[in-house]
C-alpha positions in Angstrom: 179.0 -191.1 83.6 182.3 -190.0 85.8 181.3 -186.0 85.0 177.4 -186.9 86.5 179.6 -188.6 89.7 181.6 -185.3 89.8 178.4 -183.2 89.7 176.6 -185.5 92.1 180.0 -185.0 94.8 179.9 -181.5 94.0 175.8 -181.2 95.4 176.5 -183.3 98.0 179.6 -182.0 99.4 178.7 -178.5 98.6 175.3 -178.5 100.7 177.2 -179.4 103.9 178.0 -175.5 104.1 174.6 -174.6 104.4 173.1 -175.7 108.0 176.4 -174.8 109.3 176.9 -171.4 108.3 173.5 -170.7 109.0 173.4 -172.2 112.6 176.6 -169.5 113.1 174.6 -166.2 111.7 171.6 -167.5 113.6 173.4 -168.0 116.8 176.9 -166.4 116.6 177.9 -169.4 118.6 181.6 -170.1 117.6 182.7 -171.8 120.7 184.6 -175.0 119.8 185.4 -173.7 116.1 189.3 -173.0 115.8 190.6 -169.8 113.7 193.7 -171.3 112.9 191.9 -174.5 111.8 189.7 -172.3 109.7 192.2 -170.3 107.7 194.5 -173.4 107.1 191.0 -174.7 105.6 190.6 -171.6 103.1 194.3 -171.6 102.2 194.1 -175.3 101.2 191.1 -174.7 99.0 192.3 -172.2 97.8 195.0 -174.3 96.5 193.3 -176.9 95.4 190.7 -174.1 93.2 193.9 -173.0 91.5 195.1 -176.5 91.0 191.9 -177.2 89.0 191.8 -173.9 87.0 195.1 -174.5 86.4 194.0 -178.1 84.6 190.9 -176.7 83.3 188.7 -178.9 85.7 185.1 -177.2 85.5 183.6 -179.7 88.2 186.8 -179.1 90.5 186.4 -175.2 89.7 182.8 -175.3 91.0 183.2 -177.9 93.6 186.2 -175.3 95.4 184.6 -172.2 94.5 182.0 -173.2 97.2 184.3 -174.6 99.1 186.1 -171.2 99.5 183.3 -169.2 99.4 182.0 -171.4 102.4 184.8 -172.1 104.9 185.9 -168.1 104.2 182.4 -167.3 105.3 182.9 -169.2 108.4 186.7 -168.3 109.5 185.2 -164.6 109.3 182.1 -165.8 111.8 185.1 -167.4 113.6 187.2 -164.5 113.5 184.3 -162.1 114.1 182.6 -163.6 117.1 185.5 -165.5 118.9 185.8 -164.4 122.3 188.4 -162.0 122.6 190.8 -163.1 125.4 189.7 -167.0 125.7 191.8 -169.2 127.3 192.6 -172.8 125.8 191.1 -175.7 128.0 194.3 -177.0 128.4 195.7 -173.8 130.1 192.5 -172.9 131.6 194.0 -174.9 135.7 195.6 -172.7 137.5 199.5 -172.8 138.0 200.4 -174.8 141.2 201.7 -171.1 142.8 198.5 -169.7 141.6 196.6 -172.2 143.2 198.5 -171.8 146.7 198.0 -168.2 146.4 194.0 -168.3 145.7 193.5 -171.2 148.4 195.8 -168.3 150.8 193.2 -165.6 150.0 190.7 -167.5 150.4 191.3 -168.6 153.7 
């Protein structure tokens, strides 16, 4: 019974790559995914497929096989179709000096 529960997770989990990476080749709309994010995502899959080849875990093999396979897919839309050059939301105010100096042009 626990290896149908295993398979079960692993369909279930598994299928959540599917509308998403489509949606991304569809539209190559990236906006709001983070790179970083993305590549600490593979890495840690990654360690957790050689943690279960390691123990000879064919449900855990499968289950992060997709996994990688999937979130890879994705940092390398990320990667690919970023936009070059963004600027994070949190820098995206002007300095206080850059704001006296565009409200000096402007005037």
């Amino acid at each position: 019974m626990i290896e149908v529960i295993g398979w079960a997770a692993v369909v279930l989990t598994q299928v959540f790559w599917i509308p998403n990476i489509a949606r991304i080749l569809r539209t190559r709309d990236v906006d709001g995914h983070s790179l970083t994010a993305w590549v600490v995502m593979v890495a840690g899959l990654g360690c957790w497929l050689t943690y279960f080849t390691m123990k000879g875990d064919t449900v855990g093999m499968v289950a992060n096989v997709s996994g990688v396979t999937g979130a890879a897919v994705t940092t390398f839309c990320v990667w690919k179709w970023r936009r070059r050059g963004a600027v994070s939301v949190l820098h995206a105010q002007p300095l206080a000096h850059e704001h006296a100096e565009v409200q000096a042009e402007s005037a």
